[in-house]
C-alpha positions, -999 to 999 in steps of 0.1 A, spaced: -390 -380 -374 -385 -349 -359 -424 -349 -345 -412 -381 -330 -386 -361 -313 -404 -333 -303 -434 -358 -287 -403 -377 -264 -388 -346 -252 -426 -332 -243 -435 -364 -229 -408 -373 -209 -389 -355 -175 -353 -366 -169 -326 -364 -203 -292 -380 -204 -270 -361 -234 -237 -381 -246 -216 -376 -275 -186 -396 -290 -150 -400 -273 -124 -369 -279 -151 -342 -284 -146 -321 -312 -165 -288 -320 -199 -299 -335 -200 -327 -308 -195 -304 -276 -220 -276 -295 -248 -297 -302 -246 -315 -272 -247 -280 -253 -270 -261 -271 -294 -289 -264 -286 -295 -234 -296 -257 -225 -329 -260 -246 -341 -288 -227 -329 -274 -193 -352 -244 -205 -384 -261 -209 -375 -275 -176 -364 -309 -178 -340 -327 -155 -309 -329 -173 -270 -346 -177 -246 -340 -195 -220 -368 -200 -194 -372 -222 -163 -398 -218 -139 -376 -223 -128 -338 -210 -142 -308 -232 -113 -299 -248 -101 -264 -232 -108 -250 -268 -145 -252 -262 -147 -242 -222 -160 -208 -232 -197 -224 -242 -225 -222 -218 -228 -253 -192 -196 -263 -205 -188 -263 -165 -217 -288 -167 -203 -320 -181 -194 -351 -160 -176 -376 -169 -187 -402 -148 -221 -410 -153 -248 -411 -125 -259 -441 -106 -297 -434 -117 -326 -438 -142 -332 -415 -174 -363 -414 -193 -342 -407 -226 -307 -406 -236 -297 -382 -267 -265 -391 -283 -255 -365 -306 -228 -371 -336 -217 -407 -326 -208 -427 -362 -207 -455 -342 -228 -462 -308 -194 -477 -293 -179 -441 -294 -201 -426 -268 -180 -451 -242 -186 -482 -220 -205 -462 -193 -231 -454 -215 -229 -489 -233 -232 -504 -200 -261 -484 -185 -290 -501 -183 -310 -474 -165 -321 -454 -198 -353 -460 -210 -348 -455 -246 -319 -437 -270 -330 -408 -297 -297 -407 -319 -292 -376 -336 -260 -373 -367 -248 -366 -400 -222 -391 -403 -225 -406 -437 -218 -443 -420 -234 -445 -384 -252 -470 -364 -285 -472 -356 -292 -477 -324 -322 -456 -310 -358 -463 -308 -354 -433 -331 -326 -425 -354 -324 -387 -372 -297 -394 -397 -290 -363 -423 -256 -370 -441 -265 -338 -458 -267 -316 -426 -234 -297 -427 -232 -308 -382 -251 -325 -359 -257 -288 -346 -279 -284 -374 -299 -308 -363 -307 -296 -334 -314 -263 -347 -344 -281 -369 -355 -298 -330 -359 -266 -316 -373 -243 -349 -399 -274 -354 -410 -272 -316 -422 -234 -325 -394 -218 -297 -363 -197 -299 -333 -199 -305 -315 -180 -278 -283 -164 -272 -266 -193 -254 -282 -219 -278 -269 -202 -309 -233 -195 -297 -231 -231 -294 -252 -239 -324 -225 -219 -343 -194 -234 -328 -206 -264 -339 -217 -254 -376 -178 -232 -381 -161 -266 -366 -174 -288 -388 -173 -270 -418 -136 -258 -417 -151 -226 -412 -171 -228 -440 -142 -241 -465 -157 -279 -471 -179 -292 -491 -203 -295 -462 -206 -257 -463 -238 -259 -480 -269 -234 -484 -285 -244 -452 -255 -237 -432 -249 -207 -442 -288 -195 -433 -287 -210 -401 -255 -190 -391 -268 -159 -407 -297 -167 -382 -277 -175 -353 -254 -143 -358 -286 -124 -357 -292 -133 -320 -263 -109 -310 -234 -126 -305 -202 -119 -319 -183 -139 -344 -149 -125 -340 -148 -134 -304 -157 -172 -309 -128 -169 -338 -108 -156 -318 -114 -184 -287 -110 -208 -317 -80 -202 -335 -66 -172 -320 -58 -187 -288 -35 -216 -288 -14 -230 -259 21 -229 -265 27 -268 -265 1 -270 -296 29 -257 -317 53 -269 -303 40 -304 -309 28 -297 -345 65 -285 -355 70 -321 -341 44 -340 -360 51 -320 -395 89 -334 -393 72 -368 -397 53 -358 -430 59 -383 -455 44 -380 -491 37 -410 -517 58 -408 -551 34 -394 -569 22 -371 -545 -10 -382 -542 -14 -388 -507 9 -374 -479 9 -385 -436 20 -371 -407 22 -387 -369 22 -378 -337 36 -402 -309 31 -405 -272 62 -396 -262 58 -362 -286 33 -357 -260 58 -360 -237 86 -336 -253 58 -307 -253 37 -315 -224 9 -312 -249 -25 -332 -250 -42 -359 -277 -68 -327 -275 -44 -299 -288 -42 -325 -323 -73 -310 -338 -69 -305 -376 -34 -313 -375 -48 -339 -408 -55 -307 -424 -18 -297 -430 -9 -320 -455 -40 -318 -471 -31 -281 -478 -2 -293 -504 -7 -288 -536 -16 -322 -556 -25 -338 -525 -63 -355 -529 -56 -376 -492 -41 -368 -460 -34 -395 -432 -27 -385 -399 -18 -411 -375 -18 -404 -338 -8 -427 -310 -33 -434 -282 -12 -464 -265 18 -482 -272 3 -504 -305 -27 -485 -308 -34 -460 -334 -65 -436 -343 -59 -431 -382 -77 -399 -392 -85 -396 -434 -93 -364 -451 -97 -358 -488 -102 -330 -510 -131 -348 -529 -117 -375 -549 -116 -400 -524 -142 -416 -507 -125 -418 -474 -153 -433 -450 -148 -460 -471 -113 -462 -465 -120 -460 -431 -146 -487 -428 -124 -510 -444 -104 -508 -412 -134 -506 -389 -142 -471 -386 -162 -448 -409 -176 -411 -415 -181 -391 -439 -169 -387 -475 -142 -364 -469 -136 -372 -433 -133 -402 -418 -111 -425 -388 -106 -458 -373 -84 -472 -348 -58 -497 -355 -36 -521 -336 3 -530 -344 35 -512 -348 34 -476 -369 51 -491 -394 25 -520 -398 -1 -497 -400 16 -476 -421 21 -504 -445 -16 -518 -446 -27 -480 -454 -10 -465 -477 -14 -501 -496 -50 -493 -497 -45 -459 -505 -23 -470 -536 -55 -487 -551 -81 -465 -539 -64 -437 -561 
């Protein structure tokens, strides 16, 4: 698989890189460090992504780099880095027909496959990981600028190593990519030392909303779009708000619905182990991994409310 890769990224000149809808860490990582890698060996090469890179991740190299409306031209190959689902990388690219073929690179545990090749790892602890293997198998370095992406990516996705995905590999890797010189604390400290104002102000917000089952099993909170508008705060500054009520004790599920427009939800699942939530989530449409997973749902909060947590009640 990964020859197959290599072969299509020495055989071929121009590179589209994509990634799924409201970037998160590993997604905006990956998509860099290989975006850099392959402008390296010289390759002609765009960056697209649907939405913004969230201001979290600005510091990363060619960050600067990504458009969001995709050129009027042809590309050899498109990679599309930590999708789930093929949809999620937006209509532009799902509309393009001037891309000769897709490599899809992930570790969602339920994901489409789409490309003329697919390099699935549910195991792999972030689709960053992947494209570490890409460039270790090629025989060339990892470099500064690839590995302080390449470790964004890995720290994001594993809760800073607190999940389950935190495995062995990870941690070698990111003893590996520390090794190139760059400095932990500082990418800490971009990550979860410098929030905007209005991030807080619209979490106080969505943790007045928390609502908890009877037997305190399972626990929600929600963040509407006119919360948005009390805090002047962005869908963007709701990363790992689902975490909070996952942190109480008892709790094997947290729910965190969010508002995108008026009757439409993104529902975002997160266990402790228990649950299988990417099959919670599929049974709504979505998917992901075991202990994170989404989908998006139409109807009134309450609705959706209603249809969840009745799934929830029989899925513990």
């Amino acid at each position: 698989m990964i020859e197959g890769i290599i072969e299509e990224i020495r055989t071929n000149g121009s590179f589209l890189i994509t990634t799924h809808e409201n970037p998160d860490g590993d997604a905006v990582g990956s998509s860099l460090a290989l975006a850099g890698y392959l402008k390296r060996l010289g390759k002609d090469v765009t960056i697209h992504f649907c939405d913004p890179v969230p201001d979290l991740y600005t510091f990363l190299p060619l960050a600067g780099d990504v458009q969001q409306v995709l050129p009027d031209r042809d590309y050899d190959v498109c990679f599309v880095l930590d999708v789930g689902e093929f949809r999620r990388a937006g209509k532009q690219i799902a509309d393009c027909r001037r891309i000769g073929k897709f490599i899809n690179l992930d570790h969602h545990l339920t994901t489409d496959y789409f490309g003329a090749i697919n390099y699935i790892d549910s195991k792999a602890a972030a689709s960053g990981i992947l494209v570490y293997r890409i460039i270790k198998a090629a025989g060339d370095v990892i470099d500064y600028e690839a590995a302080l992406c390449l470790y964004t990516a890995i720290i994001t996705d594993t809760g800073s190593f607190r999940y389950s995905n935190a495995n062995p590999e990870a941690f070698a890797v990111s003893g590996e990519l520390v090794a190139t010189g760059i400095n932990t604390w500082t990418i800490a400290e971009k990550l979860y030392e410098s929030q905007p104002r209005q991030r807080l102000e619209l979490l106080t917000l969505a943790l007045s909303t928390m609502t908890i089952s009877p037997k305190g099993d399972y626990a929600s909170i929600t963040v509407t779009l006119d919360m948005y508008e009390k805090t002047g705060a962005s869908a963007e500054l709701t990363d790992g708000f689902v975490n909070y009520p996952r942190s109480i004790r008892g709790i094997e599920v947290s729910v965190f619905f969010r508002e995108i427009n008026p009757g439409l939800f993104k529902v975002g699942f997160r266990s402790k182990g228990k649950v299988d939530v990417s099959g919670l989530a599929a049974a709504f449409g979505g998917g992901g991994h075991h202990n994170a997973a989404g989908c998006t749902m139409s109807g009134s909060l309450e609705e959706i409310r209603h249809k969840v947590f009745a799934h929830l009640e029989t899925s513990l």
